[in-house]
Structures are given as C-alpha cells and as structure tokens.
N, C-alpha and C positions, 0 to 999 in steps of 0.2 A: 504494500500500500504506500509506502514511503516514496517507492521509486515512480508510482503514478502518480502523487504529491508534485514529486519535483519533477514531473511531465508539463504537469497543467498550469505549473508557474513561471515555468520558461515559455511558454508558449502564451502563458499571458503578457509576463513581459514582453516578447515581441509585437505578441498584437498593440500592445500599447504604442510601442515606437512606429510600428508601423501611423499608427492612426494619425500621432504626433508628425509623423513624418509628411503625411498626406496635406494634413492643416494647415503646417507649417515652412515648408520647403520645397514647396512647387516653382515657387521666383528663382530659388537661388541654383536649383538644378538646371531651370530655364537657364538661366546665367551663365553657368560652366556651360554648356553647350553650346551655345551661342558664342562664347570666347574659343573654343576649340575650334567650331568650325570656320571661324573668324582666320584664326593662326593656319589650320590648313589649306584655305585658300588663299590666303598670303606668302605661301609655300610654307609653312612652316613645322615643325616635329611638335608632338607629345612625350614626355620623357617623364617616366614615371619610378617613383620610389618609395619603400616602405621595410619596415623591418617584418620578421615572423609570416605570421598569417598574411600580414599588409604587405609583404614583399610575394606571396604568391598572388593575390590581389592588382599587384602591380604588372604581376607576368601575364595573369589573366586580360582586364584591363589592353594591354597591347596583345594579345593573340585577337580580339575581337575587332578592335581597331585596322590590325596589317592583314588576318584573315579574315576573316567574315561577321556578322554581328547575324545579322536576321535576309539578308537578299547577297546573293553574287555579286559583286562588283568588282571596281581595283582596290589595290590595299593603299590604307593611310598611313602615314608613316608616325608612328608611335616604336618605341624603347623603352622597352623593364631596366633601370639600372640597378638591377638587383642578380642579373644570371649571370655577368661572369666571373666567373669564380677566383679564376687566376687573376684579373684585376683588384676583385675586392679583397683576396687574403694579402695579396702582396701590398697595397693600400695600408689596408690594416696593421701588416707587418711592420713596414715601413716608417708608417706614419702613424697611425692612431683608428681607430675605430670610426671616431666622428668623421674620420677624412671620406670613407666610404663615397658618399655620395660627391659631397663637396668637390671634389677633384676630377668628377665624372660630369660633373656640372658646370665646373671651369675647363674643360675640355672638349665637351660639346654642344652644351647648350648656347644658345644665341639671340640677341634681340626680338620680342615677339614671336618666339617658342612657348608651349606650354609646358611648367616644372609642376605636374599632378603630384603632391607629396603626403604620405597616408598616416598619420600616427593615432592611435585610438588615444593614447595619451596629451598627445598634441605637446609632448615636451622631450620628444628624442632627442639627444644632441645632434645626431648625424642628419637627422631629417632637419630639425634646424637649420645646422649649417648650411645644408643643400637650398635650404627654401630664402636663408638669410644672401649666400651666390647668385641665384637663381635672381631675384629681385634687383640685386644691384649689374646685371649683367643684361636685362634689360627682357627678361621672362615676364609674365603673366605666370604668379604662382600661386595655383588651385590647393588648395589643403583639405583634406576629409579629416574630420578628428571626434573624439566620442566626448570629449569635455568640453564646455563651455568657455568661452574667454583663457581660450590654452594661449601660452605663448605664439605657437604656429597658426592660431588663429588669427594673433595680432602682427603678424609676420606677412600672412597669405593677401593677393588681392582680392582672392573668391574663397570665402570656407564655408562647407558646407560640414556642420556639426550633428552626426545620430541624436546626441543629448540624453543614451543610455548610461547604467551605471556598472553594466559589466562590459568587458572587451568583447565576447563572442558575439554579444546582441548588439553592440554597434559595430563587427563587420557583417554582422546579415543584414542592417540597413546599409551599411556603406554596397555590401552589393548588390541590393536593389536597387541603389541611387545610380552606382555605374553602369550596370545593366543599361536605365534607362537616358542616359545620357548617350551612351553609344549606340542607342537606337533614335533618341532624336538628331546627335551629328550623321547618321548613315541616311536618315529621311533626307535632311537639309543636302545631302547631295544626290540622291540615287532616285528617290520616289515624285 
C-alpha cells in the first residue's frame, strides 16, 4: 500500500506542475521558440548544455532539432555540448570542472547563436559559467531551471522555470516544454 501511496503523489505532483505549467508558461515557451527560430534563420546554431539527467536532455533536445521532431525535413543545426567525452574529461583535467562548458562556448559559440542551458538547480557553476560566456559573447541564453529566481535565471535572457520542488518533476516538465518548443520551431519552418 505504501508503494501505491507514493504512486499517487508523484503523479499528483506532476499533475500539479503540469497545470501550473499550462496557466503559467504558454508566453515564455512562445518566447524560446520564436528566439530559436529567429537565430536559425539568421543562420545561426542551438548549443545546448546541462549536467546529469539535463545533459541527456540536452542530447535529446539536438537529436530532435538535427533529426527529426514530428514531419521529415532538413536538419537544424543544434549541438549537445555534453557528448564529447574526450573534450570534457581532458577540460576537466586540465582545467576545472566548471571549465566544461565554458570553453566549448568560447570556442564555438557566436553572436546570435542560441546557449539553451538546463540546470534544475539553476546554480551549476559550469552551466553558469557557460551561460555567464554565452551572454557576453553575444548569444541569446535560454535557461530551463526548477527554482525560482536561480542565479541562471538572473543570468539567462529567456528562462523558463518548472517551479517544482523535486528534480525528477521539473525535468518531466522541462520535457514537455522542449518537446513542445521543437514542434513549434519545426511548424515555423516546414508546415
């Protein structure tokens, strides 16, 4: 009985954010979307980062964008900076942990590029730093984060915040936010 307990509370909690999410956050997904597909017909990349869960998130994220989302077309050019492996450990080695991003971001990111950056915390140092790069290098930086008024919040030009209080339940909002984000920039060109 305990474990259908904590079925029906998780699932309540979700339903909550979700609701929250409907009421609240319709503008601001409009928003990212319309900056995305702003930057790709500007020619410009999506480059995306995130630690854990948020760094497969981020690989996701570009599989949808460069493969396909919901209809065949060409691919958009979007980047996980989270897969290569030999960059990030030698990075890491190197230099520091925070450097991860940051140096992936001073390396290929570029004026009116998007820096999509995921922290449920919203207080990575490494996403930080990427997102703190990202900004002074002349990016539009998107932030997804599960706390309110996170530092990357006050960093990002676009955040869109779940406003859950555990990490799991603010990335199953965060991927019904991307989800549907990558199905309104694939409309804005294909449908």
């Amino acid at each position: 009985m305990k474990k259908n307990k904590k079925i029906e509370n998780i699932v309540a909690s979700h339903k909550k954010l979700v609701a929250e999410f409907e009421k609240n956050s319709v503008d601001i997904i409009v928003t990212i979307a319309n900056a995305i597909t702003k930057a790709f017909k500007r020619g410009g990349t999506v480059y995306i980062c995130g630690n854990g869960g948020s760094a497969a998130d981020a690989q996701h994220i570009a599989a949808e964008l460069v493969g396909r989302f919901e209809c065949h077309r060409k691919p958009l050019p979007a980047v996980a900076l989270t897969t290569d492996t030999s960059l990030l450990t030698s990075v890491a080695n190197d230099y520091s942990f925070e450097d991860i991003f940051h140096r992936q971001v001073d390396a290929f990111v570029n004026k009116g590029d998007i820096l999509w950056c995921i922290s449920t915390s919203g207080k990575s140092p490494n996403i930080l730093a990427a997102a703190k790069k990202g900004k002074k290098k002349g990016a539009v930086v998107v932030a997804f984060t599960g706390e309110k008024n996170s530092l990357l919040e006050k960093t990002a030009n676009i955040c869109f915040c779940a406003g859950g209080d555990c990490a799991a339940r603010n990335q199953e909002i965060h991927q019904l936010a991307y989800h549907i984000i990558c199905g309104l920039v694939e409309d804005d060109f294909y449908k």
